[in-house]
C-alpha positions as CSV (number, residue, x, y, z in Angstrom):
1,X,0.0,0.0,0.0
2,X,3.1,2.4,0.3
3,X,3.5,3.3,-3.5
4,X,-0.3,4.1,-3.5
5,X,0.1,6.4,-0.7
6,X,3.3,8.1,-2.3
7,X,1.2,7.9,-5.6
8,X,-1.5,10.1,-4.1
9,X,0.9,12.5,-2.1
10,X,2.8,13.2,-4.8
11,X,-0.5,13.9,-7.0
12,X,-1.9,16.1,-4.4
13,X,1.3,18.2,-3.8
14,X,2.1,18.7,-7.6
15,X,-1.9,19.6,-8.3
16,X,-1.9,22.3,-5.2
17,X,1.8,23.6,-7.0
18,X,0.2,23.8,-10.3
19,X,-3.4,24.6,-10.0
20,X,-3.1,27.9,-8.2
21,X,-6.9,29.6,-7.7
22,X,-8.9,28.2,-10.5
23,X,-12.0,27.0,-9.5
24,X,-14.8,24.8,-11.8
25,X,-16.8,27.9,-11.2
26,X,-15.3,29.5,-13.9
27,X,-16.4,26.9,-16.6
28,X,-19.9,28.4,-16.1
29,X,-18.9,32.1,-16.6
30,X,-16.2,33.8,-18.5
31,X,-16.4,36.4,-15.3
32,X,-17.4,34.7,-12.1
33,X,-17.8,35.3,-8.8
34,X,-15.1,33.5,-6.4
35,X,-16.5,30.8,-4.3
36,X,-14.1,29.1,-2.1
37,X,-16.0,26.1,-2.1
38,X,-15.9,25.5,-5.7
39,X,-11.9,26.1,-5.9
40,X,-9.6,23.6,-6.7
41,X,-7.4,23.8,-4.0
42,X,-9.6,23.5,-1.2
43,X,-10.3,19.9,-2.1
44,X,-6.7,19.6,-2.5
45,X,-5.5,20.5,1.0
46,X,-8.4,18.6,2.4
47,X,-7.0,15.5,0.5
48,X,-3.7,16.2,2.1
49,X,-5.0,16.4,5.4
50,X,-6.1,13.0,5.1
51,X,-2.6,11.8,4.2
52,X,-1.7,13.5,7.1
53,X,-3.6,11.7,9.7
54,X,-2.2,8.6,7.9
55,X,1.2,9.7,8.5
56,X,0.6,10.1,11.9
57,X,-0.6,6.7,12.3
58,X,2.2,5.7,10.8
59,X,4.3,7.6,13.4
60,X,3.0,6.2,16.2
61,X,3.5,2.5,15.0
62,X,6.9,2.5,14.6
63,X,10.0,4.3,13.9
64,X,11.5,5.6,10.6
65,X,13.2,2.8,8.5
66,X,16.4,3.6,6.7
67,X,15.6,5.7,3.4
68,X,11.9,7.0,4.8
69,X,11.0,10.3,5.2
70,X,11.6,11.9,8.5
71,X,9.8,15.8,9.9
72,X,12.0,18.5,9.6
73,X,10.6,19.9,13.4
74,X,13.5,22.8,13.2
75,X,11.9,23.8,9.9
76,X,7.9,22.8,10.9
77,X,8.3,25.1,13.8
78,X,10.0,27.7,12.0
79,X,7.2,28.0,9.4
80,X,4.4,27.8,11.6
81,X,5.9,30.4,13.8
82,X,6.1,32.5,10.3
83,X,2.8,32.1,9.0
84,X,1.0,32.2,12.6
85,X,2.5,35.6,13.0
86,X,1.2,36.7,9.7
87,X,-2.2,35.3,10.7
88,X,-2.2,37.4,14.3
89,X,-1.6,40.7,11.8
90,X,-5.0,40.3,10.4
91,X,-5.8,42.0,14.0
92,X,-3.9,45.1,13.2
93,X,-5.5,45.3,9.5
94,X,-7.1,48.1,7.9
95,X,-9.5,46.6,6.2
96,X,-11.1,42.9,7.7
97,X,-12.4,41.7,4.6
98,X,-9.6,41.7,2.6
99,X,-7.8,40.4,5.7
100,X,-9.8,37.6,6.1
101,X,-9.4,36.5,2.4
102,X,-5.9,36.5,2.7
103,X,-5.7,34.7,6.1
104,X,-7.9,32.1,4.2
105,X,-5.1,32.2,1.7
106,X,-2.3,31.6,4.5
107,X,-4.3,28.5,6.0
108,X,-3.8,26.9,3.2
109,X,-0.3,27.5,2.8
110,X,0.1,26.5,6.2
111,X,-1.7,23.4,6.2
112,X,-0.6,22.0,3.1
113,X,3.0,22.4,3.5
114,X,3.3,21.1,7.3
115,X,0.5,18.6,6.4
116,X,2.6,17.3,3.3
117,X,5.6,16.4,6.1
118,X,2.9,15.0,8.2
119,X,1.6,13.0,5.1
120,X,5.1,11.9,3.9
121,X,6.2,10.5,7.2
122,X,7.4,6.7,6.9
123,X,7.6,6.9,3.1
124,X,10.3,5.9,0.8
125,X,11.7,9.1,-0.1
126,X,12.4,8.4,-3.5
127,X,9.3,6.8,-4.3
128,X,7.8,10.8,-2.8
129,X,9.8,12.6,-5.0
130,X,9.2,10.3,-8.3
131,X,5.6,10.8,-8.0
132,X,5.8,14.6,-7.1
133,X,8.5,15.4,-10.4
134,X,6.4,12.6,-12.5
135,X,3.1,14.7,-12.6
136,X,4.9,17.8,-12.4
137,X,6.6,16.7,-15.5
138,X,3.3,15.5,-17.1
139,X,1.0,18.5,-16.2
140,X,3.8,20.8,-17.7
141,X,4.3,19.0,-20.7
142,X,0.7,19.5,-21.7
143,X,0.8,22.8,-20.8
144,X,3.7,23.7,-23.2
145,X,2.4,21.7,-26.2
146,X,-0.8,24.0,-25.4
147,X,1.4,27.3,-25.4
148,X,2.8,26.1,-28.1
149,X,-0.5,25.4,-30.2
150,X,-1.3,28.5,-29.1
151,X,1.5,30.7,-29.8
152,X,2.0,29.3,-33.5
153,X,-1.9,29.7,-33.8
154,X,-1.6,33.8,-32.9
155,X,1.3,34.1,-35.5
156,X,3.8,34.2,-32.2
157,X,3.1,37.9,-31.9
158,X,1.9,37.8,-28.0
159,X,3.8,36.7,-25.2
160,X,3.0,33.2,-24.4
161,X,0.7,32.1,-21.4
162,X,-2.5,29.6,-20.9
163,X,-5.6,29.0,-19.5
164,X,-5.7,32.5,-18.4
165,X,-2.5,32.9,-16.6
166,X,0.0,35.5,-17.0
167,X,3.8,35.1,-18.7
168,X,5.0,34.8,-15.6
169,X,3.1,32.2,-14.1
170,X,3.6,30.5,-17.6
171,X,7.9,31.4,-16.9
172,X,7.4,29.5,-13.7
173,X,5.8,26.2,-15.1
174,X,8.5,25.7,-17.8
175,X,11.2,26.0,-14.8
176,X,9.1,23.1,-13.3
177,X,9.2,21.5,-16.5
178,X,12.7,21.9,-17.0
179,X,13.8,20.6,-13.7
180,X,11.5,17.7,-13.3
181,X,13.3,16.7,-16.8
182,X,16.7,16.6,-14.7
183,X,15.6,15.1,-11.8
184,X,14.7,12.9,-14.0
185,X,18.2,12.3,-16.0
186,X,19.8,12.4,-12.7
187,X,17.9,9.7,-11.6
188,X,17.6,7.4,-14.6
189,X,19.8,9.2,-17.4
190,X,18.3,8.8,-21.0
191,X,19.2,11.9,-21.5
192,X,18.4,11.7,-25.2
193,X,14.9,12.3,-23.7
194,X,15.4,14.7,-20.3
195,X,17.9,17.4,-21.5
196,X,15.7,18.1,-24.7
197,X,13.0,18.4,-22.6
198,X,14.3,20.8,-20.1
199,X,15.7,22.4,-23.2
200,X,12.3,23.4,-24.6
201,X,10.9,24.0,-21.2
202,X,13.7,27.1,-20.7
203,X,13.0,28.2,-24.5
204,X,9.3,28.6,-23.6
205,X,10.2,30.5,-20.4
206,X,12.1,32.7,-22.7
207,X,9.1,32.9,-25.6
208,X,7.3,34.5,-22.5
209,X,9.9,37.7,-22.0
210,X,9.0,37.8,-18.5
211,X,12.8,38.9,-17.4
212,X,12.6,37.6,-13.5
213,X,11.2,34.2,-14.5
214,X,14.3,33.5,-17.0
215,X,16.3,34.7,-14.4
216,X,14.6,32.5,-11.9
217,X,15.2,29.7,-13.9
218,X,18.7,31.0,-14.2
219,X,19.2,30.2,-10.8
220,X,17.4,27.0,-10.7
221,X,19.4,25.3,-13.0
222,X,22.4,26.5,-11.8
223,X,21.8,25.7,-8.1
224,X,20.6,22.1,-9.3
225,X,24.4,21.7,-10.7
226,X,26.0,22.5,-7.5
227,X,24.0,20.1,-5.3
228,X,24.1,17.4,-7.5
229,X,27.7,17.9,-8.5
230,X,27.4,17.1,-11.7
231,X,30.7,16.0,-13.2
232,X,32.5,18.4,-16.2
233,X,31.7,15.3,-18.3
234,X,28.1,14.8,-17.6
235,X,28.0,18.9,-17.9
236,X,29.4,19.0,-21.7
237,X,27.1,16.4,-22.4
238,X,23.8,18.2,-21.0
239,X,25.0,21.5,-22.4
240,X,25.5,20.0,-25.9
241,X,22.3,17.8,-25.9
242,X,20.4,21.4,-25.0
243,X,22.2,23.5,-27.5
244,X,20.9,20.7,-30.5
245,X,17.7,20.7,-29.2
246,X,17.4,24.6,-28.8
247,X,18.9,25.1,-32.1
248,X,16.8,22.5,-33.6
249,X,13.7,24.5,-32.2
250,X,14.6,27.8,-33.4
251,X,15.7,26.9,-37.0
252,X,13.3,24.8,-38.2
253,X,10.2,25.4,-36.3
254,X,8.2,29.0,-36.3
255,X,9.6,29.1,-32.8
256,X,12.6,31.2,-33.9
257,X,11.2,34.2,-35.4
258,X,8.9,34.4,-32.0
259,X,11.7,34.0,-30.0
260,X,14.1,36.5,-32.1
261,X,11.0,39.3,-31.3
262,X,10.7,38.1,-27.7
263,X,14.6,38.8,-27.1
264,X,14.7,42.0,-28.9
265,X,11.5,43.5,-27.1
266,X,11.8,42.2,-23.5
267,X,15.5,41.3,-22.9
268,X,16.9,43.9,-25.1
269,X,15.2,47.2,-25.6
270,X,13.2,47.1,-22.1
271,X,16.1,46.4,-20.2
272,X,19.4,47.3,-21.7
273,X,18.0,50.3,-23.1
274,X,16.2,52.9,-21.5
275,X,12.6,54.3,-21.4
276,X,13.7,58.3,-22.2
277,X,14.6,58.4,-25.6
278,X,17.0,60.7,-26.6
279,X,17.7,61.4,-23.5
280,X,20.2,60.6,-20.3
281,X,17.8,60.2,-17.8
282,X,16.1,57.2,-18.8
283,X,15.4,54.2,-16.4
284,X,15.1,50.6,-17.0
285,X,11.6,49.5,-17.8
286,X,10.0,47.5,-14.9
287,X,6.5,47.2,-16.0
288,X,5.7,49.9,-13.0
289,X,6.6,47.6,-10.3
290,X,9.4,50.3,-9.1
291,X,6.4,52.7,-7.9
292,X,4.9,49.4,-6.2
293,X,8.2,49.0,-4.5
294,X,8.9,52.1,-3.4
295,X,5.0,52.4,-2.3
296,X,5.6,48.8,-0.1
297,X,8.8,50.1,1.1
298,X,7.4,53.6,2.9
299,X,4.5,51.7,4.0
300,X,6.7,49.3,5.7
301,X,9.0,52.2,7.4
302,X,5.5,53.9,8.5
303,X,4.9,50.9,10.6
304,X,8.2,49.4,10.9
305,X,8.0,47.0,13.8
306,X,4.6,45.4,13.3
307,X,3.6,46.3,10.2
308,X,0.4,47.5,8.8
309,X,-1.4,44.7,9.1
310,X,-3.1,41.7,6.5
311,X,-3.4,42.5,3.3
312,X,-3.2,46.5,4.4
313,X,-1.0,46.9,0.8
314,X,-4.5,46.8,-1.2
315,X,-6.4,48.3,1.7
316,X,-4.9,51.2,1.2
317,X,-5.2,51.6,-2.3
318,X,-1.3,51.2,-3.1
319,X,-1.8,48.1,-5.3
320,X,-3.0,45.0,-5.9
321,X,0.0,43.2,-4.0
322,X,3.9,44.8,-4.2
323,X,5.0,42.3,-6.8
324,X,8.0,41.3,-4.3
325,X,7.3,38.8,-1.5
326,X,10.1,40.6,1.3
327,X,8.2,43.7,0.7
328,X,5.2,42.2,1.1
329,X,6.2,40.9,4.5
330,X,7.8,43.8,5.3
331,X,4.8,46.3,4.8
332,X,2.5,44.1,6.0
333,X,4.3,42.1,9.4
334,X,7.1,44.6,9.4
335,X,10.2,43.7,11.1
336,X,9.1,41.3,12.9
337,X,7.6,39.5,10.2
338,X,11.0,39.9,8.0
339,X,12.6,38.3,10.4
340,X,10.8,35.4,11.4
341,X,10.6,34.6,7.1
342,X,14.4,35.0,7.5
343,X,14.6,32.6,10.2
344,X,12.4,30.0,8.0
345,X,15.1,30.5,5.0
346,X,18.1,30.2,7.4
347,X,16.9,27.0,9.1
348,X,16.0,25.6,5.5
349,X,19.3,26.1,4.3
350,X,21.5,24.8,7.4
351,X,18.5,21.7,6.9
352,X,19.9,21.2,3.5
353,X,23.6,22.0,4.5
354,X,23.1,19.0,7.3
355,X,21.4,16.3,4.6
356,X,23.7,17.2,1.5
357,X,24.5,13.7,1.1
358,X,20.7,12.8,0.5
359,X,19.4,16.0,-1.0
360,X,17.3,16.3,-4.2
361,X,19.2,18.9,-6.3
362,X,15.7,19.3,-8.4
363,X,13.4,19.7,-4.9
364,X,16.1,22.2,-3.4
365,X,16.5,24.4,-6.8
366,X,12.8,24.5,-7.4
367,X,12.5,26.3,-3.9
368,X,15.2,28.5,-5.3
369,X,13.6,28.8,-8.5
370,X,10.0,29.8,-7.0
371,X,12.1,32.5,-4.0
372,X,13.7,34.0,-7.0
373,X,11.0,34.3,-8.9
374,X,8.6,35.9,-6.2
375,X,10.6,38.8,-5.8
376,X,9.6,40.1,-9.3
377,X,5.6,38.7,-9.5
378,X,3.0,37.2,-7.5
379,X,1.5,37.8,-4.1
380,X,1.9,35.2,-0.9
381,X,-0.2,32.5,-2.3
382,X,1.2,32.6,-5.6
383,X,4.7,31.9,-3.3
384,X,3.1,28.8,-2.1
385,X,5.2,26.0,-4.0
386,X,8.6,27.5,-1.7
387,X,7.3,26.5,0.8
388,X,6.0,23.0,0.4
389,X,9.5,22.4,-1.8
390,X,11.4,23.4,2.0
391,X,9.1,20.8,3.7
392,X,9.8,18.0,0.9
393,X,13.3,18.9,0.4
394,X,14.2,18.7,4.1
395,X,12.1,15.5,5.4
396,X,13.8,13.6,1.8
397,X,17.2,14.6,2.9
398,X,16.6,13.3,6.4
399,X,15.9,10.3,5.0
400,X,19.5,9.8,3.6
401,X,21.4,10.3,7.1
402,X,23.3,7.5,8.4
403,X,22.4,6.9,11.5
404,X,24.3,7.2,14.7
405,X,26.0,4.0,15.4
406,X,25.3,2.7,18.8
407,X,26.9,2.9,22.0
408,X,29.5,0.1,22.8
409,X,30.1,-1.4,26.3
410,X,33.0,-0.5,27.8
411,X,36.2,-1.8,26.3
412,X,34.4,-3.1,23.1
413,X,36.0,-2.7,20.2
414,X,34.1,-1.3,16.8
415,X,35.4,-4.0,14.2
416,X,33.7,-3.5,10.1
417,X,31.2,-5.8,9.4
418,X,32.1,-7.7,6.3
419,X,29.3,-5.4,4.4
420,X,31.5,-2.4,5.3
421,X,34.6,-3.7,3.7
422,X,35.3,-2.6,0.4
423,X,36.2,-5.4,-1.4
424,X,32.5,-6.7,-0.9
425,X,31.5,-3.5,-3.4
426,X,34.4,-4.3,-5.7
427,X,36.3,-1.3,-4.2
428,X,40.0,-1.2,-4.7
């Protein structure tokens, strides 16, 4: 029964990353009215609570098994700390409707990500993380043969998204894509299949010209080298194998010419140029987050301790959300708020520092991938795959710890067991 349980979590957590806040309300109206009951990730979370209680179960059966998934508590308590303060700020908000949608927003969060270690607790971690990056990797594969049906369909004049989400959200997906395709070749190589693949996911990101997502993904990849330590060979290899396939795409698909205009508009005359012509005070176009920013940033130094409260940014008519998830902390939990968040990263990283030897180099460069990313688009929901990544990264890592050998009687002597000796591995 384990492999239908990892099955279902890894279904569940790869549907609540990818489905966001569409709801089968909107099939019956091209402009409806929201109805939490009716969205998709409700149903989701509830599933995971389920899994939860199962893990639990689990946990008070026995103990963990070499290779299962163990609970991060450093990082659990860490989190919940973070998000429970943000919850007590709805007290101090300015507007307790909009407070109250967003505190619905951080429930979620909340219990899906500490549910999901609850849920994974006693599981083979690698069975976990093949379902998680196997839907992942199928859900974003339809969704780029759509984009791509749809781009070649509009002439490739617009900047590519689906199903009603932005370029960004779109940027985000194919970073999934492309690093579920090398969790995958890490895992199994073929990578006559996986590098293409994450080759065409990081040429859609760029068909998109959102700036922080290819710079997200950027990142991504480039963390998901270092952990994994991927050899100079196996590096020469993936970077060749992604130059074919990216040239392939360019050259003799109508990708090219949509991806020549994407470049010149977005990467090129928005940002290395700037927006006064003709003249030498020009600034770098940003799509008018700066004015968000800077908006965020003075209404996190008018209340610079606490903050102004839930969701007080659009209470106060400054914006829909600041487009940067710090400055969303900071305006809205202030100080306080910044530095519990800072705390969560910190324990997260010496979490992954600690489990090194077992840690998923896709899992921990995702996280990566969706932190850079949030600092450029999105509010704190659309943040939520960071931190359900922490919780899976750190309980798979745990997984992979040796553990502690055991205490010896006095004036025993430690001698290798003949599995320890090389020569049983064919070690010379």
């Amino acid at each position: 029964m384990s492999w239908i349980r990892c099955a279902g979590l890894g279904f569940i957590a790869a549907l609540y990353v990818l489905a966001g806040r569409w709801g089968f309300h909107r099939l019956a109206s091209a402009d409806p009215e929201p109805d939490p009951f009716l969205e998709l990730r409700l149903w989701i979370v509830m599933g995971g609570l389920v899994l939860a209680t199962v893990g639990l179960v689990h946990r008070a059966h026995r103990a963990a098994r070499p290779g299962e998934t163990r609970l991060d508590t450093r990082l659990s308590t860490a989190l919940l700390m973070f998000l429970g303060y943000l919850c007590t700020s709805a007290l101090w908000a300015p507007d307790a409707g909009l407070a109250l949608e967003k505190l619905y927003d951080l429930v979620l969060v909340g219990v899906m990500s500490l549910g999901f270690g609850l849920a994974a607790l006693r599981q083979p971690a690698e069975r976990v993380l093949d379902a998680f990056w196997g839907v992942v990797v199928s859900a974003t594969a339809l969704l780029a043969l759509t984009g791509m049906s749809q781009l070649l369909g509009s002439g490739g004049g617009a900047r590519l998204a689906v199903l009603g989400g932005g370029p960004n959200v779109f940027a985000r997906l194919m970073g999934m894509l492309a690093l579920g395709a090398l969790y995958f070749w890490n895992q199994r190589g073929q990578a006559w299949l996986w590098i293409p693949l994450a080759a065409t996911g990081v040429l859609l990101a760029l068909l998109t010209g959102s700036r922080g997502g290819t710079a997200a993904i950027i990142a991504g990849i480039i963390t998901f080298l270092l952990v994994e330590r991927v050899p100079i060979r196996r590096l020469a290899l993936l970077s060749l194998l992604a130059t074919i396939a990216f040239g392939l795409a360019t050259t003799f698909s109508p990708l090219g010419k949509a991806l020549n205009r994407s470049m010149e508009e977005r990467f090129i005359r928005l940002t290395l140029k700037t927006e006064g012509h003709g003249t030498s005070e020009g600034k770098v176009y940003l799509s008018g987050r700066e004015s968000l920013y800077a908006s965020a940033y003075e209404l996190g130094l008018d209340h610079p301790v606490t903050g102004a409260g839930l969701a007080a940014f659009p209470a106060l008519g400054l914006g829909v959300y600041p487009h940067n998830l710090f400055l969303e902390v900071f305006c809205e939990g202030g100080t306080l708020g910044l530095a519990l968040f800072g705390w969560t990263l910190l324990v997260f990283l010496r979490s992954a520092i600690r489990g090194r030897r077992g840690l998923d180099g896709a899992t921990v460069s995702a996280a990566v991938l969706i932190l850079m990313g949030s600092q450029s688009s999105g509010d704190f929901y659309d943040s939520r795959a960071l931190y359900l990544l922490m919780v899976m990264s750190s309980c798979t890592s745990v997984a992979e710890r040796k553990p502690a050998p055991a205490a010896l009687p006095h004036g025993a002597s430690a001698l290798p067991s003949p599995a320890d000796h090389p020569a049983v591995h064919g070690v010379t």
